[in-house]
C-alpha positions in Angstrom: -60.5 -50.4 -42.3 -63.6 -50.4 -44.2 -62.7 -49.2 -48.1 -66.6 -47.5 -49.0 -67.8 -48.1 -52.6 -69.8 -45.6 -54.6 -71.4 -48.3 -57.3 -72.4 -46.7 -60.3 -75.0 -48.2 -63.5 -75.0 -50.9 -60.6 -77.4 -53.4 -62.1 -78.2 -55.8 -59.8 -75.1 -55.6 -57.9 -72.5 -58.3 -59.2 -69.8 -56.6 -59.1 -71.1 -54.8 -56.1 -71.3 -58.7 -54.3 -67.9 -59.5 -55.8 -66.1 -56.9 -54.3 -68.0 -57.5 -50.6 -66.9 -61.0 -50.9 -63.4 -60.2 -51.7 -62.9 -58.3 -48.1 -63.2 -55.3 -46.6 -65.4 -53.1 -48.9 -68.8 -51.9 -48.4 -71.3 -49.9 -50.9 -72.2 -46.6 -49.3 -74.0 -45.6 -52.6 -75.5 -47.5 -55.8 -77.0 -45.4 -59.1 -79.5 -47.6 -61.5 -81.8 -45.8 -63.5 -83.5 -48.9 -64.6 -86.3 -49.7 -61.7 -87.0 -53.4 -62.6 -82.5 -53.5 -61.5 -82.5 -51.4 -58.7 -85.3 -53.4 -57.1 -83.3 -56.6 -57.6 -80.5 -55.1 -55.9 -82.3 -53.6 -53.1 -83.8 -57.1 -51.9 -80.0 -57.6 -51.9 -78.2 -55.1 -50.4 -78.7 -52.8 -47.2 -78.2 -49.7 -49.4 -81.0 -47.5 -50.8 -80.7 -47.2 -54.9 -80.2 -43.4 -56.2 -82.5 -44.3 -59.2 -81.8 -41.0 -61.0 -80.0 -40.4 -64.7 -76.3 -39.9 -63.5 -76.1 -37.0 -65.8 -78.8 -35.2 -63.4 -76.9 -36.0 -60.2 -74.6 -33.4 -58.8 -71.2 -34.9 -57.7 -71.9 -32.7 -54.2 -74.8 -35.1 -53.4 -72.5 -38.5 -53.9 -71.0 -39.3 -50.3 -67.0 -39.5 -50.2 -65.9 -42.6 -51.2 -62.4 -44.6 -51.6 -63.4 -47.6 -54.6 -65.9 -46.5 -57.7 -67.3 -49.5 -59.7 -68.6 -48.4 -62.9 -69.9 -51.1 -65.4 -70.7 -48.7 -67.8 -73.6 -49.6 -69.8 -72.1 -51.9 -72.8 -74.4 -52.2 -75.8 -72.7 -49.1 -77.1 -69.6 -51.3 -77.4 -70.8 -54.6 -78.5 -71.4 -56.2 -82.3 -75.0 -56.7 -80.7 -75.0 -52.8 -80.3 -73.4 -52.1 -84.0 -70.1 -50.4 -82.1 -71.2 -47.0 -82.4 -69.0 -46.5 -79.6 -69.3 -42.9 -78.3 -71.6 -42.2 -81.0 -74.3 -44.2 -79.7 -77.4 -42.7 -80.5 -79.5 -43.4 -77.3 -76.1 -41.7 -75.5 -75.1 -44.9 -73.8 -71.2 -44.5 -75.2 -71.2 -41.0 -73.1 -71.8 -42.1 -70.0 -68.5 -43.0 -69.9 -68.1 -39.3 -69.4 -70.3 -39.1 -65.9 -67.8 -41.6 -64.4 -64.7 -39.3 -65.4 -66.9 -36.2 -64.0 -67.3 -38.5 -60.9 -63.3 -39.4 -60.3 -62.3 -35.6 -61.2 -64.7 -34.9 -58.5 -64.4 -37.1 -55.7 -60.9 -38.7 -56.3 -61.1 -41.8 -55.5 -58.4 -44.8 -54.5 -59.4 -47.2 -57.0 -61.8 -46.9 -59.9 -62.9 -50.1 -61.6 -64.7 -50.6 -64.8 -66.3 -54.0 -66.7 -66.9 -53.8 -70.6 -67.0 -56.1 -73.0 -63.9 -57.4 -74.5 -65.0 -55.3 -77.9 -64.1 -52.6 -76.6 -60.7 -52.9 -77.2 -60.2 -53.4 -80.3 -63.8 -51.0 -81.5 -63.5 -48.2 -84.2 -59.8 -49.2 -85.0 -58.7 -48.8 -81.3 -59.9 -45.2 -81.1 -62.7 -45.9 -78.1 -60.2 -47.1 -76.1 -57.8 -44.7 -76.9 -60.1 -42.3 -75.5 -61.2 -44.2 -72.5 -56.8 -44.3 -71.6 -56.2 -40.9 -72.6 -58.9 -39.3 -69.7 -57.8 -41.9 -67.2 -54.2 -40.6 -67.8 -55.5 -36.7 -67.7 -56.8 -38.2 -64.3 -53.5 -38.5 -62.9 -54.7 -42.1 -62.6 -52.4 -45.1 -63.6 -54.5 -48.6 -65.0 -53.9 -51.9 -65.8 -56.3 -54.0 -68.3 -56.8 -57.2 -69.1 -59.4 -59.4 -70.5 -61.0 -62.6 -68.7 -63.1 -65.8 -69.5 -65.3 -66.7 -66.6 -64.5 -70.3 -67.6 -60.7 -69.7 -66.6 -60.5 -67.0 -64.3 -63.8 -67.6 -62.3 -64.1 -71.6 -62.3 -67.9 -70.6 -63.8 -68.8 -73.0 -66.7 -70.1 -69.7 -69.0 -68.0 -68.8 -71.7 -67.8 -65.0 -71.0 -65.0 -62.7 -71.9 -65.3 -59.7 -70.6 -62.4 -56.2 -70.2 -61.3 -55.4 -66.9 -59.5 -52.0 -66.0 -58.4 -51.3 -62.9 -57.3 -47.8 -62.3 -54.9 -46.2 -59.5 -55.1 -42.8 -58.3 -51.5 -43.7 -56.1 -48.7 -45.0 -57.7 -48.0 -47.6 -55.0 -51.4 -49.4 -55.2 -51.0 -49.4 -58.8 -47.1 -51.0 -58.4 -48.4 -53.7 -56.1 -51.4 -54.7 -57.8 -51.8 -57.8 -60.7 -54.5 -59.5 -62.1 -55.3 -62.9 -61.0 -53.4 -65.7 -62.5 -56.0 -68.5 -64.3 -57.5 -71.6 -62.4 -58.3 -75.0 -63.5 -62.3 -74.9 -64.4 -63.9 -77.7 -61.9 -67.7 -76.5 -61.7 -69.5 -78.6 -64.2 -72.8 -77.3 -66.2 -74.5 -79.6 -63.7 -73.5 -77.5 -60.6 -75.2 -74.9 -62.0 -78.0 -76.4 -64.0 -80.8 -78.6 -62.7 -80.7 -81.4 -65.3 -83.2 -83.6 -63.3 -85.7 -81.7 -61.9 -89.5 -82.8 -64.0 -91.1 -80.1 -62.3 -90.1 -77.1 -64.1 -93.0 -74.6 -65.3 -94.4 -75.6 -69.2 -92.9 -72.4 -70.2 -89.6 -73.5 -70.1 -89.6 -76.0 -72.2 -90.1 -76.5 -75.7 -92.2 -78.5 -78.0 -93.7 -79.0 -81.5 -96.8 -77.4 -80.9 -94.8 -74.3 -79.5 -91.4 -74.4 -81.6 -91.7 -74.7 -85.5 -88.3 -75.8 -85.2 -88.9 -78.4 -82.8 -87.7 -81.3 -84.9 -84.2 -79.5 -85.8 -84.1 -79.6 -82.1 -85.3 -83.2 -81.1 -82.9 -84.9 -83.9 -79.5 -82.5 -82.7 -79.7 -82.2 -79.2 -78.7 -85.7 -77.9 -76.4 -85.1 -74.7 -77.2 -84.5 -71.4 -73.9 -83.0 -70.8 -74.1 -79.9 -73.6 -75.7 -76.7 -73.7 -77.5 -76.2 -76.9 -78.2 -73.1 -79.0 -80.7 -72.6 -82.0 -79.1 -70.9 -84.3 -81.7 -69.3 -86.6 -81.1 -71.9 -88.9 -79.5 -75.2 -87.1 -78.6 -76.1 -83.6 -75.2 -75.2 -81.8 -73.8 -77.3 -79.1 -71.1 -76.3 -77.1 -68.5 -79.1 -77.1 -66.4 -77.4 -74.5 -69.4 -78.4 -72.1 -70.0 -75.1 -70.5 -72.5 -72.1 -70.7 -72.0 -69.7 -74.2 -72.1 -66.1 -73.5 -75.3 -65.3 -71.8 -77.1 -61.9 -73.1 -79.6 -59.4 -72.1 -82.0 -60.6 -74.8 -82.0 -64.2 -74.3 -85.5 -64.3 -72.5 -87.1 -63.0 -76.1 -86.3 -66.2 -77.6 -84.3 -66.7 -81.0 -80.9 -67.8 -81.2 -79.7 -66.8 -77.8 -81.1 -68.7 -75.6 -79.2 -71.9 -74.0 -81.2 -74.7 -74.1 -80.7 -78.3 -72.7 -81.7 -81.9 -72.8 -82.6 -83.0 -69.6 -82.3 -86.4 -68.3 -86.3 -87.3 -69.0 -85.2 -85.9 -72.7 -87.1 -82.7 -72.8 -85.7 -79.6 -74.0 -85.9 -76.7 -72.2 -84.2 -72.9 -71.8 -82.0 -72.2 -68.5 -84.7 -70.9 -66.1 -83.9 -66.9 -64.8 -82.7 -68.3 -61.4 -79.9 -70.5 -63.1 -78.6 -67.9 -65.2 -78.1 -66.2 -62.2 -76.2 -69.3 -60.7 -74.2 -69.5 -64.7 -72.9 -65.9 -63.5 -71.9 -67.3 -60.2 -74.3 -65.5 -57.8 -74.8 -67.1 -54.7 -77.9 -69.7 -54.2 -79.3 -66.9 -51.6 -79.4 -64.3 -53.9 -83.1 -63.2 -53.9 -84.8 -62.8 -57.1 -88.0 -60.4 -57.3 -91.3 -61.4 -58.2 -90.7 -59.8 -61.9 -91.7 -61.4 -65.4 -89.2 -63.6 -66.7 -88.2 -61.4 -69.6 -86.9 -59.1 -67.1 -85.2 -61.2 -64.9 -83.1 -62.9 -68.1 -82.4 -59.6 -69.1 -80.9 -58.8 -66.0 -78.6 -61.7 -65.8 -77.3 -61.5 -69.1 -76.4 -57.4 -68.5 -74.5 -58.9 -65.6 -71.0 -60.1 -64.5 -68.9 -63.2 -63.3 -69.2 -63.0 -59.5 -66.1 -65.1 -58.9 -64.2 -63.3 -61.5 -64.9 -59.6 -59.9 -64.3 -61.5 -56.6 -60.7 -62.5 -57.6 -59.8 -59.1 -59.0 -61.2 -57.6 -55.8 -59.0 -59.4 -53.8 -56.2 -58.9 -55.3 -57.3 -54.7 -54.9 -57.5 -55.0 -51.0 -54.1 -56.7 -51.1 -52.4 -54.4 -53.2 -54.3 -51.3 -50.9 -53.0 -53.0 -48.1 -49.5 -54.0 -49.1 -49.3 -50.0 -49.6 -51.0 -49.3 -46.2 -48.3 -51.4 -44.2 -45.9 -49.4 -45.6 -46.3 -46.4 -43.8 
């Protein structure tokens, strides 16, 4: 049996792709409000994007569905939001809310939500405190945990991220664990093309373009680091994977990871290889959308292999239940 997925603040679909690798899932329905998204996850996916604000959409005109993904829109929760939380002022913390209108609504199996691992710990505990206390007015029973792409996903990208994955019967939720960690064997190179000479001039930097060029050229001297600049010096990452890749990274600053490649230049990850840092497949079709957009898009995103793992350890907890009766 096909479990039918209602996706919502869908993105481009990671978690979405995940899940259909996992097994038997399928999404029936998919809300972005942001176009430049939806569009990348229509060349991906065979269902048509309900582009409205959630908070317009009538739970009557969402089709019956069995799993809800919601990766509820983060920047409300993160230091790079200033953990306003609920409070948020642009109203991203109360989205939350829609989802919980959502489940009340259409009662689904399984709900399963992505955050940021600030979450947890943000205004003293008390956002989270809030998030638990409507899932248990839900009748629905959870389990959290956070994971590192790096060692639950076999991605080289340091990315911790919350995971909650909430039961509306008690016997999913009794068979159901998060997956155990695995050794990390993708290297940076699987993901990064260190060799290509061919890459567009705008990925790379240089002293006419970079006034701190030189800070650059005398640090970064391995071909098997990702690089940062740090507003004031330059970060490598010794651990020799990917740091935490962010929605802002294609504006430039200190966010963006930069390499040496093997001709010694230095250049930023192009949009496509973000993409591969959060473990999408090399088919995943990218629109014909500026760059900015597309780095933006990959850094609001998730670990593909991570999702994937927690998916599959969903369809085996809904059918260890389903075999017993």
């Amino acid at each position: 049996m096909v479990n039918k997925i209602a996706s919502f603040f869908a993105g481009v679909g990671g978690i979405d792709r995940g899940f259909a690798e996992a097994g038997d899932f399928k999404t029936i329905y998919a809300n972005e409000f942001d176009n430049y998204a939806a569009d990348t996850f229509s060349l991906n996916f065979d269902t048509e994007v309900d582009r409205r604000d959630l908070t317009t959409v009538p739970s009557t005109e969402i089709p019956d569905f069995d799993v809800l993904l919601g990766g509820f829109p983060c920047q409300a929760f993160s230091i790079a939001g200033y953990r306003q939380g609920f409070n948020d002022e642009q109203g991203r913390g109360n989205l939350f809310f829609e989802l919980v209108r959502i489940i009340k609504a259409k009662r689904p199996r399984v709900a399963f939500f992505e955050n940021v691992k600030n979450l947890v710990s943000h205004d003293n505990g008390n956002t989270f405190r809030v998030i638990q206390s409507e899932l248990d007015k839900l009748g629905y029973k959870y389990l959290f945990q956070v994971l590192n792409a790096s060692e639950f996903g076999n991605i080289p990208q340091n990315r911790e991220r919350i995971y909650i994955v909430a039961f509306r019967d008690a016997e999913d939720y009794a068979n159901f664990s998060f997956p155990k960690s695995i050794p990390l064997t993708t290297s940076i190179h699987d993901v990064i093309d260190f060799q290509s000479k061919d890459m567009d001039d705008a990925f790379y930097y240089s002293a006419e373009k970079n006034v701190f060029y030189k800070e650059l050229k005398d640090n970064m001297t391995s071909h098997d680091s990702v690089y940062q600049w740090r507003r004031k010096y330059v970060r490598e990452n010794k651990s020799h994977v990917v740091p935490t890749l962010t929605a802002n990274m294609g504006t430039g600053g200190h966010n963006v990871p930069l390499i040496l490649t093997m001709d010694s230049r230095i250049r930023k990850l192009t949009p496509k290889e973000c993409f591969n840092v959060q473990g999408f497949p090399t088919d995943f079709n990218l629109p014909k959308q500026s760059n900015g957009r597309l780095y933006k898009q990959a850094g609001n995103s998730v670990c593909v292999p991570v999702i994937k793992r927690i998916a599959e350890q969903v369809d085996k907890a809904m059918k260890t239940t389903d075999a017993t009766k």
